[in-house]
Each structure stands twice: as C-alpha cells, then as structure tokens.
N, C-alpha and C positions, 0 to 999 in steps of 0.2 A: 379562467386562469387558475391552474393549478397553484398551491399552497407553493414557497417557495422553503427549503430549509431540509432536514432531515426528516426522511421515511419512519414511517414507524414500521418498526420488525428490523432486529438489531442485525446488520450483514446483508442487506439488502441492495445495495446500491453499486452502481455501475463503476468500474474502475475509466479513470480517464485515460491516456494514451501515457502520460507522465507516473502514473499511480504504477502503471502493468511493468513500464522499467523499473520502478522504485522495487517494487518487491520480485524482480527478477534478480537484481544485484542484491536484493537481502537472500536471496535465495543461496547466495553465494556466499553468503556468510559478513557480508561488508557492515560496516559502524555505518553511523550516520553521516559521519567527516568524511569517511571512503566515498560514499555516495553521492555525498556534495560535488566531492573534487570529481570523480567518476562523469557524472551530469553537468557541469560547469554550474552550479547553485550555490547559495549560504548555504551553511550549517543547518540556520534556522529552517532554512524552506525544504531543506531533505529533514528533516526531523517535522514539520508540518505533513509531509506528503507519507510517512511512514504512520503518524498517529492517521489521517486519512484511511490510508489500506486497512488498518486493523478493525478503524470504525467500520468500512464498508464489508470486510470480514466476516466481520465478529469475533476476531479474535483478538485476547488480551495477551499475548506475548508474539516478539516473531516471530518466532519459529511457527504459534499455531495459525499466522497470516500466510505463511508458506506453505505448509500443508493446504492451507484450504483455498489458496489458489490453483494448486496443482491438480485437487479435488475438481476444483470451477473448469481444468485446460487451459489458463490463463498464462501457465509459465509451466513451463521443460527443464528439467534439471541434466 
C-alpha cells in the first residue's frame, strides 16, 4: 500500500475534477467568495481547494497557479 499524504516534489500532484474548476474561475480573475458562490461551497472550502491547486502547482500566488495550469493544458483562457 502506497504511503498516503503529500508527494515529495513540490507540484506534483493530480488536480481533482473540483481543483481543474477552482482554478478555471481563478483563471477569470475571481476571489475566493466569487468561487464559493460560483460553485455552491463555503468560503472556507473554495479557499481550501485554491491553497490545494497551488500546492499541487507549485505555485505561491494565483496568478503563478494559472499560468502553470495553462502550461499543464488544464484550463483555456
């Protein structure tokens, strides 16, 4: 049984079906509130699912989460 938890190698990991919309509407420029209301979620759980994409990124701000989706073909602007 594989280890369960975070990969090592920072940006590594698989975006889930909920992660690929999250940073499609970041992609658009939305808050985390927008994205909530947007997806029907809390605040909290689109602000979970946005630190999420970054980890799985590697990137430390939106914008570089967006870019490096677009790099991956994950999202179309």
């Amino acid at each position: 049984n594989a280890p369960k938890g975070p990969t090592p190698g920072k940006g590594r990991g698989e975006l889930t079906e909920r992660e690929r919309q999250v940073v499609q509407l970041l992609s658009e420029g939305l808050s985390n509130k927008l994205i909530a209301d947007r997806l029907g979620i809390s605040d909290h759980t689109a602000k979970f699912h946005v630190n999420g994409v970054m980890m799985k990124l590697g990137a430390s701000t939106r914008t570089e989460a967006v870019v490096e989706a677009m790099r991956r073909g994950l999202i179309r602007l």
